[in-house]
C-alpha positions as CSV (number, residue, x, y, z in Angstrom):
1,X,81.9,36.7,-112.5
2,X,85.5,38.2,-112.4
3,X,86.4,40.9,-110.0
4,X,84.9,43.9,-111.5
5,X,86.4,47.8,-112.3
6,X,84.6,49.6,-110.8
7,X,80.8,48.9,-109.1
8,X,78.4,51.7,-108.0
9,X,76.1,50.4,-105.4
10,X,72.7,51.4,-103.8
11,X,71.8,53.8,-106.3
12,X,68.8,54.6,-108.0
13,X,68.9,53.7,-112.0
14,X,67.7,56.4,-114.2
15,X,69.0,54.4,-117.5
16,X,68.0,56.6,-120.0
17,X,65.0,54.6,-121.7
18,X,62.6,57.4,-119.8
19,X,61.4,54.1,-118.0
20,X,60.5,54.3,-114.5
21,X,64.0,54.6,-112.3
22,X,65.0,51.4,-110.1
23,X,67.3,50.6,-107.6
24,X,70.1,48.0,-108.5
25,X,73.9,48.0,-108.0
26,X,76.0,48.5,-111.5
27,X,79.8,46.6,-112.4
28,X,81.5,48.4,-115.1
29,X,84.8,45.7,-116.7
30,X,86.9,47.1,-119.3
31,X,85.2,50.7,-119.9
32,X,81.7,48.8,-120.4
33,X,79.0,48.2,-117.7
34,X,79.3,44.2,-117.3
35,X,76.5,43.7,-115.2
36,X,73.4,45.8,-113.6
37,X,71.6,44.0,-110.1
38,X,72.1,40.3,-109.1
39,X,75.0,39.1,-106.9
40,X,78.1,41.4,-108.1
41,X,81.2,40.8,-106.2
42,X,83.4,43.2,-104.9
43,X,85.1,45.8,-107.2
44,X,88.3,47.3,-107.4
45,X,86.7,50.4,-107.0
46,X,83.8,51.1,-105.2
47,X,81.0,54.2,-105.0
48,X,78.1,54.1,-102.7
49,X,75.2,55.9,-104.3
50,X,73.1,55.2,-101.5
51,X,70.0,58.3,-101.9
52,X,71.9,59.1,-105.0
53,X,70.5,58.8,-108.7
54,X,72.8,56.8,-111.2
55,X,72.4,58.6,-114.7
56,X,74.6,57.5,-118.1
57,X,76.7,60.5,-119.1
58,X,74.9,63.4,-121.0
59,X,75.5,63.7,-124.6
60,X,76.2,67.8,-125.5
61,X,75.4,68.0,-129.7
62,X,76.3,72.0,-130.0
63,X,79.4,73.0,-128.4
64,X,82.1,75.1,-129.9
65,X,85.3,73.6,-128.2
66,X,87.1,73.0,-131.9
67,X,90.2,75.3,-130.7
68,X,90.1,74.2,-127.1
69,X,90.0,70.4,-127.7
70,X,93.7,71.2,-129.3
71,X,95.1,73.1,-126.3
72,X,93.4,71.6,-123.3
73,X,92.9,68.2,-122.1
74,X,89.6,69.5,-119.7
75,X,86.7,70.0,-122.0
76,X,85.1,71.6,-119.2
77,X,82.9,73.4,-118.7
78,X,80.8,71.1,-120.1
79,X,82.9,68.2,-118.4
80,X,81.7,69.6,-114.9
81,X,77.9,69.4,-116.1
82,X,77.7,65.3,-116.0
83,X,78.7,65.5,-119.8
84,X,80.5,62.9,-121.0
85,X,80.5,63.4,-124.9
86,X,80.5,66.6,-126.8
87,X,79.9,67.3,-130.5
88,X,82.0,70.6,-131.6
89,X,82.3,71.5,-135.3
90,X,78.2,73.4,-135.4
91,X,76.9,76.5,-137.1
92,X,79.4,75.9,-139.9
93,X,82.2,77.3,-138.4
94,X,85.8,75.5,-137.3
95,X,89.7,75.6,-138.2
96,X,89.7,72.9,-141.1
97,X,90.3,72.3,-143.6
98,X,92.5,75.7,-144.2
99,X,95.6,76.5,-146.3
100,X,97.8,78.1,-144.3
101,X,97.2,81.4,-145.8
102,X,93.6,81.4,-144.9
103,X,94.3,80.5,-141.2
104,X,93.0,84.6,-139.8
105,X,89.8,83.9,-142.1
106,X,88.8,81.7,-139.8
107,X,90.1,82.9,-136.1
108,X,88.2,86.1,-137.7
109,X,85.4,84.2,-138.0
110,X,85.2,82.3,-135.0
111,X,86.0,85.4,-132.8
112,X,83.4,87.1,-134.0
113,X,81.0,84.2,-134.7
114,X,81.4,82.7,-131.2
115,X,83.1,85.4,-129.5
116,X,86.5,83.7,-128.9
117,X,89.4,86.2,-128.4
118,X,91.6,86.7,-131.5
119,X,94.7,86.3,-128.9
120,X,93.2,83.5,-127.4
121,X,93.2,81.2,-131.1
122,X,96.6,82.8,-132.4
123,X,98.1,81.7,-129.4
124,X,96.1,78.5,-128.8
125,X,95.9,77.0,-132.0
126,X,98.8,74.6,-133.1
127,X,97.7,74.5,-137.0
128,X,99.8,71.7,-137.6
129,X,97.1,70.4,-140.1
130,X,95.6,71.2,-143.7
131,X,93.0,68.8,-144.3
132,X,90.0,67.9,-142.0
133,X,91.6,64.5,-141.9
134,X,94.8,66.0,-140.4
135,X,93.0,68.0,-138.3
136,X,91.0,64.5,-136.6
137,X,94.7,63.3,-136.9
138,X,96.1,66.3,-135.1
139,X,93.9,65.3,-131.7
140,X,93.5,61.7,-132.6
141,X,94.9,60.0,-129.3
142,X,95.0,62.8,-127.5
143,X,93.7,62.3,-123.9
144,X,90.7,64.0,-122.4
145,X,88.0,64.3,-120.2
146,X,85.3,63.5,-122.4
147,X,84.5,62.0,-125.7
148,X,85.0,64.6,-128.8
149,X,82.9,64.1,-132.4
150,X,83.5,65.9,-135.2
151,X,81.4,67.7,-137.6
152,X,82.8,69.5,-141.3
153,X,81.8,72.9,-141.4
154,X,80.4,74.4,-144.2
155,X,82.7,78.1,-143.8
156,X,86.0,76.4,-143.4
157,X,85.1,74.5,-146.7
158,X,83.8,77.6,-148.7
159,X,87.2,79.5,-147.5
160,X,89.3,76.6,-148.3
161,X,87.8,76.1,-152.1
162,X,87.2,79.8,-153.0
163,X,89.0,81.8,-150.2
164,X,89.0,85.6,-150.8
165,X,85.5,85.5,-153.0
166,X,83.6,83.0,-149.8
167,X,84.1,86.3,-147.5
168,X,82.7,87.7,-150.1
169,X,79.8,85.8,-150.4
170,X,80.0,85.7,-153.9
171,X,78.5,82.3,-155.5
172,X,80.2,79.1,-155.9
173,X,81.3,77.8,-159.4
174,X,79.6,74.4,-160.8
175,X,83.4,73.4,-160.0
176,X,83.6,75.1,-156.7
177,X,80.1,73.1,-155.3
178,X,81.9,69.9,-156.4
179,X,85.1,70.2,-154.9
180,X,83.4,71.5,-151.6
181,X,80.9,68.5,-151.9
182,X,84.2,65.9,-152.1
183,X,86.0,67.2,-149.3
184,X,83.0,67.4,-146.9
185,X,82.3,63.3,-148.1
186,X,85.9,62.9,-147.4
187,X,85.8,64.4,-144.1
188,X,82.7,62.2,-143.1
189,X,84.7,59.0,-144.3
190,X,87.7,60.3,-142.0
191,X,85.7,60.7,-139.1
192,X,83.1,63.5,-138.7
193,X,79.6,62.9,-137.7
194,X,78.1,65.8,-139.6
195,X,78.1,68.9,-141.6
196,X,76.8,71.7,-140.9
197,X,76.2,75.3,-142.1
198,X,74.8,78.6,-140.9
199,X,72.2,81.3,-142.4
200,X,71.5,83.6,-139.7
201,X,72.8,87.3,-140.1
202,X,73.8,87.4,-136.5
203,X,76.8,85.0,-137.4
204,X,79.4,87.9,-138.4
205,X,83.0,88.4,-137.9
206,X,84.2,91.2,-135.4
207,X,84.0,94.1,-138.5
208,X,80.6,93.3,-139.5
209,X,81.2,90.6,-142.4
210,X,78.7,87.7,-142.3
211,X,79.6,84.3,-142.3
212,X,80.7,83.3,-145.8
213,X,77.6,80.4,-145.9
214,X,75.1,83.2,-145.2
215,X,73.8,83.8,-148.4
216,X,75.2,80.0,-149.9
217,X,72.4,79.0,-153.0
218,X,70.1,75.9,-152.5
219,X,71.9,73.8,-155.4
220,X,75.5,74.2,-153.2
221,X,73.9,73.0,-150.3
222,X,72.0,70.2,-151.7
223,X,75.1,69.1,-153.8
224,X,77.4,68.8,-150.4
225,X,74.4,67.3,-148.7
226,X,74.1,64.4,-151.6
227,X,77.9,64.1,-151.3
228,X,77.2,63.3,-147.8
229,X,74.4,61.2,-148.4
230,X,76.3,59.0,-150.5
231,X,78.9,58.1,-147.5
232,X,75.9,56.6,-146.1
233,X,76.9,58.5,-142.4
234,X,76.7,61.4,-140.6
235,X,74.1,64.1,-140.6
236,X,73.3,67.5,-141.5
237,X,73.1,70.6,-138.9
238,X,72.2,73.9,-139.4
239,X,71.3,77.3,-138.0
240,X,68.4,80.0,-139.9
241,X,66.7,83.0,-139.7
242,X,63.8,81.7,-140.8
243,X,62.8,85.0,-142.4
244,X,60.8,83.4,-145.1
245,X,60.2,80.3,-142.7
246,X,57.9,78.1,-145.2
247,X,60.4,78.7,-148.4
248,X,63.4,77.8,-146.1
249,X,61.9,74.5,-144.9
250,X,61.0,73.1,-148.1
251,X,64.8,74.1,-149.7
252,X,66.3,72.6,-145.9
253,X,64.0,69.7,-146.5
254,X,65.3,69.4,-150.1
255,X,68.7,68.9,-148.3
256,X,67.5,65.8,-146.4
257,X,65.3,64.7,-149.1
258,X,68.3,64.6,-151.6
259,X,71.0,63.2,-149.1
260,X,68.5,60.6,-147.1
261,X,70.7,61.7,-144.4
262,X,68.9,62.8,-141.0
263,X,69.3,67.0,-140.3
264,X,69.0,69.2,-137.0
265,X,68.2,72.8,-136.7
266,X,68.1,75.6,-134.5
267,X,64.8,76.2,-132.8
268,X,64.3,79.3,-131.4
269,X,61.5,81.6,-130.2
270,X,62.2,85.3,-131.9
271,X,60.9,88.4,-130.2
272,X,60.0,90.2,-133.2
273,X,58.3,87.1,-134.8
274,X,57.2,85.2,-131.7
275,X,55.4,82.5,-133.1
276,X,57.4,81.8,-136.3
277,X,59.1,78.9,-134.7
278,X,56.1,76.9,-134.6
279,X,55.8,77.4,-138.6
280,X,59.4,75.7,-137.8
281,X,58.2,73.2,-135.7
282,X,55.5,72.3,-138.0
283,X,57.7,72.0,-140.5
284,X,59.7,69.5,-139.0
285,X,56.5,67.4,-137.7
286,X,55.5,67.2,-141.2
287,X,58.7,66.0,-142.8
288,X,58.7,63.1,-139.9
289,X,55.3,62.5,-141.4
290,X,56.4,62.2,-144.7
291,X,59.1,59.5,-143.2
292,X,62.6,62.0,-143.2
293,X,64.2,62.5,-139.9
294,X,64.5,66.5,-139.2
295,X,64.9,67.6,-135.4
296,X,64.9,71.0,-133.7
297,X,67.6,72.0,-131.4
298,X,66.1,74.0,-128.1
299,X,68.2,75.1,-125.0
300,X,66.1,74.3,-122.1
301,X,66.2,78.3,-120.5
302,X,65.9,81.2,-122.1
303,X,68.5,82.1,-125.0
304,X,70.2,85.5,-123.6
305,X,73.0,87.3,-122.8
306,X,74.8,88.5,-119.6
307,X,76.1,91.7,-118.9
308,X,78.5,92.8,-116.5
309,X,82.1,95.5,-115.7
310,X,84.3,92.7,-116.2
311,X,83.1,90.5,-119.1
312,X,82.5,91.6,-122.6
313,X,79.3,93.5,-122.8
314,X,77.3,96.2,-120.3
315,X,74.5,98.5,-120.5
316,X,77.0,101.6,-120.2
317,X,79.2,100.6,-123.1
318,X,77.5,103.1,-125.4
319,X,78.8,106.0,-123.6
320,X,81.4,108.1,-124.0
321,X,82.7,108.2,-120.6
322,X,83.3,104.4,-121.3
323,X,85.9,104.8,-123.7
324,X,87.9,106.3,-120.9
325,X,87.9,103.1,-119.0
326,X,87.5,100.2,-121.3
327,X,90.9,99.0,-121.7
328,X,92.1,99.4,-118.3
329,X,92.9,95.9,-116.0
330,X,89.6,95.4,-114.2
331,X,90.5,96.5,-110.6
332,X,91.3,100.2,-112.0
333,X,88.3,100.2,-113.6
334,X,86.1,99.0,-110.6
335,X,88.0,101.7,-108.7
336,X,87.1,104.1,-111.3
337,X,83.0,102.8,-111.4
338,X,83.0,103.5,-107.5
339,X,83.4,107.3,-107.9
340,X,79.8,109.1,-107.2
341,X,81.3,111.3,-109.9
342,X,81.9,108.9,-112.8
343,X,78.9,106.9,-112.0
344,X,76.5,110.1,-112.1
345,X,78.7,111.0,-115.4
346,X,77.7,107.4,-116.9
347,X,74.3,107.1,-115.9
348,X,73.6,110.5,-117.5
349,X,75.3,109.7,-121.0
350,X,73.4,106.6,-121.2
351,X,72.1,107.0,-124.7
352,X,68.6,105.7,-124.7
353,X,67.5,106.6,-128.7
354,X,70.2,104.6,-129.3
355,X,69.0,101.2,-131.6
356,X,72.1,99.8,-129.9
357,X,71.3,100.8,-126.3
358,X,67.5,99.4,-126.8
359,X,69.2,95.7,-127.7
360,X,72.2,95.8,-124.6
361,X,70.2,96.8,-122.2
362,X,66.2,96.8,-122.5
363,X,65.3,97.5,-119.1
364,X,62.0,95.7,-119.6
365,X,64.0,92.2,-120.2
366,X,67.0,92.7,-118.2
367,X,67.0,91.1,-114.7
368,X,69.4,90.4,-111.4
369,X,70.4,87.2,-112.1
370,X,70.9,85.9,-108.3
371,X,72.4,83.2,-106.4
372,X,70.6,80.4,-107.6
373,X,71.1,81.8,-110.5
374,X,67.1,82.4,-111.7
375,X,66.6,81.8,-115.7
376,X,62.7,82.0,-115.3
377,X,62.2,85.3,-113.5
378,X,58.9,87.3,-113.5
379,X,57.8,90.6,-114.8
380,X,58.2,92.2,-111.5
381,X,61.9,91.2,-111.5
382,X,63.3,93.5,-114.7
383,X,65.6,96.2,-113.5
384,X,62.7,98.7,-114.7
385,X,60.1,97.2,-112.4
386,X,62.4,97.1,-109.6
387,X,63.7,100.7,-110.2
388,X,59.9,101.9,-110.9
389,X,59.4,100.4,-107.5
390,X,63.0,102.1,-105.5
391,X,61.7,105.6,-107.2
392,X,65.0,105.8,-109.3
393,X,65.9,105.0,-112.6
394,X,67.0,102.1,-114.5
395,X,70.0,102.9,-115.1
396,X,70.6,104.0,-111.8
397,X,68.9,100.6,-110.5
398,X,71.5,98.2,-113.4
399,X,74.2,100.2,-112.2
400,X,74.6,99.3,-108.4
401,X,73.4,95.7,-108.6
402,X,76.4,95.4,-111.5
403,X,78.3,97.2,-108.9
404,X,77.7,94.7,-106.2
405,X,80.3,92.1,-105.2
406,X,83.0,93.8,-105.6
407,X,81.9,95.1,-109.8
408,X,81.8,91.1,-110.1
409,X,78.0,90.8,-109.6
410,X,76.1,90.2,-113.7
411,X,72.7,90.8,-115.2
412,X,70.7,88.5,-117.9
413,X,69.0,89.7,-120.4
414,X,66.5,87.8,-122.3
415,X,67.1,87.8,-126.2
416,X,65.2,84.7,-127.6
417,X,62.4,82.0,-126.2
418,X,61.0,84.4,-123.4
419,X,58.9,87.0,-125.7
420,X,55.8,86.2,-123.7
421,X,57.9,86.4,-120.2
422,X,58.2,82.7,-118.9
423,X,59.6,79.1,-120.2
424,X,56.2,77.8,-121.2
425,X,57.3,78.0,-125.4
426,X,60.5,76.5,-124.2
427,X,58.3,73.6,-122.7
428,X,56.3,73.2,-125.4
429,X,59.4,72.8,-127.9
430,X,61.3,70.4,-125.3
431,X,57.9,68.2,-125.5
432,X,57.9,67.4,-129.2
433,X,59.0,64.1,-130.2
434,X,60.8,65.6,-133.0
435,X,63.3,67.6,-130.6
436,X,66.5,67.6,-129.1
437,X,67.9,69.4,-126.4
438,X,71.0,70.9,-127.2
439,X,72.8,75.1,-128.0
440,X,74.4,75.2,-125.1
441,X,77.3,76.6,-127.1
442,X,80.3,75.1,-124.8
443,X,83.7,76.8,-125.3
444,X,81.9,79.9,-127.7
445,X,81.0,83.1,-126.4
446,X,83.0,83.2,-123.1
447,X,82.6,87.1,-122.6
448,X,79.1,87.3,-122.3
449,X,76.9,83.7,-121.5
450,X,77.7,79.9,-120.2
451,X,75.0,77.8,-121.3
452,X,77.2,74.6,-120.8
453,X,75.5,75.0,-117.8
454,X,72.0,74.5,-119.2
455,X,72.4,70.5,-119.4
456,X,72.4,71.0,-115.5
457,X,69.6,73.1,-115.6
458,X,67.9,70.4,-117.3
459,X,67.1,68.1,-114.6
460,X,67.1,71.1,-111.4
461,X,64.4,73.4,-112.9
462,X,62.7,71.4,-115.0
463,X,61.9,68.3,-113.0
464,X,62.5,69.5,-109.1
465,X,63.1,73.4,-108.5
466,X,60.4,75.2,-111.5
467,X,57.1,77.2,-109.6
468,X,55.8,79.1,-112.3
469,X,54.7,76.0,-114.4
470,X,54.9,72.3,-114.9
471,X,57.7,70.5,-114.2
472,X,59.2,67.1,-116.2
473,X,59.4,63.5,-114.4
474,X,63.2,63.3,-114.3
475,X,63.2,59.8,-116.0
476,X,62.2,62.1,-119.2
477,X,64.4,64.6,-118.5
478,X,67.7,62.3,-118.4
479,X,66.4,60.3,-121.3
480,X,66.4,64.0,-123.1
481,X,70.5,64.0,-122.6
482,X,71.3,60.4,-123.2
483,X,69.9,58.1,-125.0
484,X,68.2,60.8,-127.3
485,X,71.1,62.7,-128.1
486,X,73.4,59.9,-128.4
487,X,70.9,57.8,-130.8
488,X,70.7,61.4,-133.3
489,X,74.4,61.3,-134.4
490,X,74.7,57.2,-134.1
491,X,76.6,57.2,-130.6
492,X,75.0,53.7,-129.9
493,X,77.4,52.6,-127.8
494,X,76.7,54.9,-124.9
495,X,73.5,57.4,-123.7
496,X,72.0,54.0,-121.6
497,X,72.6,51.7,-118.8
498,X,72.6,48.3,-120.3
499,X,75.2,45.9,-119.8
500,X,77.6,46.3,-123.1
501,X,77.6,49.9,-123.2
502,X,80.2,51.8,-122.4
503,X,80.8,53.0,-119.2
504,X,80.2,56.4,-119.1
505,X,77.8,57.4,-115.8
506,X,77.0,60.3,-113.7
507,X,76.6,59.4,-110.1
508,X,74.1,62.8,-108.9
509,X,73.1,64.1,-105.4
510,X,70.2,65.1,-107.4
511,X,68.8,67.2,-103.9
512,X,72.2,69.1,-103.7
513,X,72.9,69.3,-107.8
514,X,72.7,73.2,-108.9
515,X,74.6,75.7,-110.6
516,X,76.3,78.8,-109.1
517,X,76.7,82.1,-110.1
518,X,78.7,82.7,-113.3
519,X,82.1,83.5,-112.8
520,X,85.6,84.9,-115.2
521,X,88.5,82.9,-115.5
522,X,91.7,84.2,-116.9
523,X,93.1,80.6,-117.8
524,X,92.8,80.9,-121.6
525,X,95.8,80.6,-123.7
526,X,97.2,84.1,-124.0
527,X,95.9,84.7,-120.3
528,X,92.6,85.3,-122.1
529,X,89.1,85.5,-120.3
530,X,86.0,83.1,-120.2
531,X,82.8,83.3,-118.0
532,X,82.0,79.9,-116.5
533,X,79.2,78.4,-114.0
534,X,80.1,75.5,-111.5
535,X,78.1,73.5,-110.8
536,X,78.0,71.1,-107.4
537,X,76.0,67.3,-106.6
538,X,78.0,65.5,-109.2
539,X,80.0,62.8,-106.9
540,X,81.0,61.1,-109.7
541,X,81.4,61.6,-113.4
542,X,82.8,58.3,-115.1
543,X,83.9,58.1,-118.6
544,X,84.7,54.5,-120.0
545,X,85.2,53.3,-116.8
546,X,87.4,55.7,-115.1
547,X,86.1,58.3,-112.6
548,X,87.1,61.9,-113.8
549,X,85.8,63.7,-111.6
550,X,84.5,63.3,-108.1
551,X,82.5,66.0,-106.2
552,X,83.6,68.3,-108.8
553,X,87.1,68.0,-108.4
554,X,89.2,66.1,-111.1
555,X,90.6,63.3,-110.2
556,X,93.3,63.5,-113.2
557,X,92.0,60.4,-115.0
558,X,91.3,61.4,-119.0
559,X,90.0,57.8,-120.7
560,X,88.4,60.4,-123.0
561,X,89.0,60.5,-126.9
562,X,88.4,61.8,-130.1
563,X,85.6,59.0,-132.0
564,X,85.7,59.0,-135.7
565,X,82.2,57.8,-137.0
566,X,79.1,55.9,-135.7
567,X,79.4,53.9,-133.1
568,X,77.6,50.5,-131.8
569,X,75.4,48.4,-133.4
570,X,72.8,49.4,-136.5
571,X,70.1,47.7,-135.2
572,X,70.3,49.7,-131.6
573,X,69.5,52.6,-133.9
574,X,66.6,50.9,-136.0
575,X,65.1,49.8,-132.2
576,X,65.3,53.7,-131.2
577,X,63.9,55.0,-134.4
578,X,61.1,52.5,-134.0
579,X,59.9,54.1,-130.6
């Protein structure tokens, strides 16, 4: 055996399969692993994993990092979560293709879609494409710290074919649905993995206007979908309310039906319709049934928001009083928050009739979220139970513990998957074989959650640190963001520790791994703001060989790259399937 890369030794395998973990040293040669156990020589590079657990690199299906991946080399935050690939290009929104006179269509969009600062994309984006193929071209080559796939999306082609009347929402054209069909089979033959599309009403630009795909008729969907089809690759994702949940499976199902390609959707837990997602979930067991391939995506916490005095959203916002401090730079606004006067001035304007109010800040669902940072609390944690108990009011109670460190300190509110107060639905959906764990929404929505985070989470709560249920072996759990994930957009090359795949590997001091408290960052282009969570007990993440970072710190290695298509061999995907 030749002198190896790189060889991690004394570590505990956790490959992926879900099979039981064992310990064995691993020699990675040319960005693949070249050997696992038996007599490896020496490497070039060494790592001793000795009481540490050896993982291959997660695989993160729903991030939103379509303008970052063309200003920034660091795909982070998800690059400081053990992730190793990410799919952007989800919920139907991204920068191409676009004429050039469409270009603030789509910041619009995705400002007000993902909550990415206007500044931040004017500033950011280069636009030096028109097509979705110039757009792969524009970061083809381009070194990062992670793998980036591509997916079309579905607003970007309806603004790009009918511009002015897609804001609109007006119908397509029998011409329109064909020329939106060739270029999203054109962008699958240039690279992309997917399309995908959105139909929730909470997808809306900053003034209100929905996404242009909201109201998008069955026969345009199913016409792109059959264009897609036809390529032979990729796969369909999308995002619904599910407000007529047994009508919009069988027209999504159509989709699949009609394209033979394999689709993922959004699967979500909604407080005023708590058990509609299992109508959902039914759906999709019955089209494996029937032989299509249909998954639900589920974030493994609770889907919410966090509020706080210097990120994008608080419980006080609705009051007048506010208006007098909003704009200013956050340390004169602290300094204003501190005044007994202004604070009693707030807390008594805080409009509670107000529809608005009810959504920001119900006091029932809103909790401190602590350091661990606690995405499971109890009852007897919401701000009104813990005010109830101080003899003060909620508002009183939210507004010193947002006032704490410094007017850094943040709440969480849960908006989705925690109607009945705990994770157990969010167990249940993780436990389906026809699930995925994915939404972490990565680069989208950086003023008010970080749920990068949440592939982290994945393996501390569920299978070492949860109390108030069961927990998940941690063989299953890994499996969950490897081998699953990668196998569901035809990343066969990676998402396992066998000896041929490529060398991407988390080396995890799984009793120290955990997630801090969320913090802003002003390193945005345009000095714009982003929350973020850091996480520590990743010694090593390893991407194609090369170490990017160790203990959290990068190492300035980025072996990462765009990947146009599939990868690996067809009949690794046929052996998964068959499991």
């Amino acid at each position: 055996m030749t002198q190896p890369d790189l060889v991690i030794r004394n570590g505990m395998i956790y490959d992926g399969s879900g099979d039981v973990p064992y310990a064995a040293d691993l020699a990675v040669t040319g960005g693949k692993i070249s050997a696992i156990g038996g007599d490896i020589p020496t490497g070039k590079e060494e790592i001793d994993a000795n009481g540490k657990i050896v993982t291959p690199g997660f695989i993160d299906v729903h991030t939103h990092y379509d303008g970052q991946v063309t200003w920034s080399n660091r795909i982070d935050p998800s690059s400081w979560n053990g992730v190793t690939t990410v799919m952007i290009g989800n919920c139907g929104v991204g920068f191409a293709p676009c004429k050039p006179h469409q270009r603030d269509k789509l910041v619009k969009l995705m400002e007000g879609v993902e909550d990415i600062p206007e500044p931040v994309l004017a500033k950011g984006l280069p636009w030096n494409w028109e097509s979705f193929g110039e757009y792969l071209d524009s970061i083809d080559g381009k070194p990062f710290d992670v793998d980036v796939v591509t997916q079309v999306p579905h607003a970007a082609l309806r603004v790009y074919v009918m511009d002015d009347r897609a804001v609109a929402q007006a119908d397509a054209s029998p011409e329109e649905q064909a020329e939106m069909a060739k270029l999203a089979a054109e962008a699958i033959e240039a690279g992309a993995l997917g399309f995908s599309t959105s139909r929730t009403i909470n997808h809306k630009t900053k003034a209100g206007e929905h996404t242009p795909t909201l109201g998008a008729p069955a026969d345009e969907l199913v016409e792109i979908a059959r264009a897609v089809g036809a390529t032979g690759k990729g796969w369909l994702q999308m995002i619904s309310d599910f407000d007529e949940p047994e009508a919009e499976m069988t027209m999504l199902r159509r989709m699949g039906q009609e394209s033979g390609r394999p689709m993922t959707m959004s699967l979500i837990q909604f407080d005023d319709r708590p058990e509609v997602w299992r109508t959902t979930l039914n759906g999709i067991t019955a089209a494996n049934e029937a032989g299509e391939k249909i998954t639900g995506q589920v974030l493994p916490r609770p889907i919410g928001l966090m509020l706080g005095f210097e990120i994008s959203m608080n419980p006080f916002m609705l009051c007048d009083s506010w208006k007098e401090i909003a704009d200013l730079e956050f340390e004169d606004k602290i300094a204003k928050l501190k005044t007994p006067e202004f604070r009693a001035k707030l807390i008594a304007e805080f409009p509670e009739n107000h529809p608005k109010a009810f959504r920001m800040a119900n006091f029932d669902q809103l909790y401190p979220l602590g350091d661990p940072p606690n995405y499971e609390p109890a009852p007897e944690d919401s701000i009104k139970t813990r005010a109830a108990r101080a003899g003060v009011s909620p508002q009183e109670m939210a507004y010193d513990l947002l006032m704490q460190n410094d007017g850094k300190a943040m709440l969480f509110t849960a908006r989705a998957n925690y109607s009945y107060g705990d994770c157990e639905v969010t167990a249940e959906m993780m436990r389906s074989p026809h699930t995925l764990i994915g939404l972490g929404d990565g680069g989208a929505h950086v003023g008010f959650l970080s749920d990068a985070s949440a592939f982290t989470y994945m393996l501390t709560h569920w299978s070492r640190d949860r109390t108030r249920g069961e927990r998940m072996p941690l063989e299953w759990a890994v499996k969950r963001l490897t081998r699953d994930n990668a196998a569901a957009i035809g990343l066969m090359d990676r998402g396992l520790l066998a000896v041929g795949k490529k060398a991407d590997i988390n080396v995890i001091d799984f009793e120290k791994l955990g997630i801090n408290p969320p913090e802003v960052l002003y390193d945005l282009p345009a000095g714009g703001k982003r929350m973020v969570q850091k996480t520590r007990g990743y010694e090593a993440t390893i991407v194609a060989g090369e170490v990017v970072y160790r203990n959290g710190v990068a190492t300035g290695a980025l072996p990462g790259r765009l990947v146009r298509g599939a990868q690996g061999a067809p009949e690794d995907a046929v052996a998964v399937a068959a499991e």
